[in-house]
C-alpha positions in Angstrom: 191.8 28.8 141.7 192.6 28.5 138.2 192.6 25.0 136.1 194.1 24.9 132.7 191.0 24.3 131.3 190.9 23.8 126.8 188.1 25.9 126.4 188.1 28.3 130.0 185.6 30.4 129.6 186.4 33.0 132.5 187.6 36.6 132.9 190.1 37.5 134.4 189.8 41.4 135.2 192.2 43.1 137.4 192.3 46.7 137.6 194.2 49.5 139.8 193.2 53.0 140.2 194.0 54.0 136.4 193.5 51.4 134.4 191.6 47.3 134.2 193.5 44.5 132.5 190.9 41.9 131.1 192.7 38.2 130.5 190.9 35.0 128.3 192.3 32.0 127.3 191.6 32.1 123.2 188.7 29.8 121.9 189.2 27.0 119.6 188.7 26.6 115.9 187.1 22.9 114.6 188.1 23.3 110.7 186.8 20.0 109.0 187.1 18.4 112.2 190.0 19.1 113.1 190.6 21.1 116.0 193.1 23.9 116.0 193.9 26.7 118.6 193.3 30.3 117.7 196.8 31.7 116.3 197.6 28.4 114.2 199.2 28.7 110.7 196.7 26.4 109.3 193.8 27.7 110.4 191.3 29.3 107.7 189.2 32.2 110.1 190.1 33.8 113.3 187.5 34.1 116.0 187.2 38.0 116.9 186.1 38.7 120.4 184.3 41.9 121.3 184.4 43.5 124.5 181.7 45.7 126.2 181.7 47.7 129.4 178.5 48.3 132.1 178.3 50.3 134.9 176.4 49.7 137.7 174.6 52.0 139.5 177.1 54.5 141.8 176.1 54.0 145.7 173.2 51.2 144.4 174.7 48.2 146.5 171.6 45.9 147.2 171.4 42.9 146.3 168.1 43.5 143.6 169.7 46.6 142.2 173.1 44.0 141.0 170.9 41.2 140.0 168.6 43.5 138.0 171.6 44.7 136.2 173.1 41.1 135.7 169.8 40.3 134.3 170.0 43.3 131.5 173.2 41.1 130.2 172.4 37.6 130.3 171.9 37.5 126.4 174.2 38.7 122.7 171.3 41.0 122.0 170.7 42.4 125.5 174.6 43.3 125.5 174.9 44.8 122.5 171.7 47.1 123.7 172.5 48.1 127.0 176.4 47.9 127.1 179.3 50.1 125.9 181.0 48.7 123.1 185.0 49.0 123.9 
């Protein structure tokens, strides 16, 4: 189910056999208080947004193997050290 949310802060990844389609809604910018959405002529800065890959381990399907890898991603600096930027 998807709500039209201000600020959603899901994925949405689809993929097929050759290739994975990642969808966000854009953040907001709050410019001296003001809000304005990303892509606004008045705004001063755009938010960038990057985007890093991790594989799990092939054929490792348990349940500690997934949340050991969630757990290597939980924080900016653990990302940027275990994942692939793209």
């Amino acid at each position: 189910m998807e709500l039209p949310l201000e600020n959603d802060p899901n994925l949405y990844l689809t993929t097929s056999s050759s290739q994975t389609h990642l969808q966000f809604a854009y953040g907001n910018l709050n410019v001296a208080g003001v809000r304005q959405r990303c892509g606004g002529s008045r705004q001063h800065s755009e938010p960038v947004y990057d985007v890093y890959q991790f594989y799990l381990t092939e054929r490792h399907l348990d349940e500690e193997t997934f949340f050991a890898a969630v757990a290597q991603m939980l924080k900016a600096d653990d990302v940027t050290a275990t994942a692939r930027w793209v």
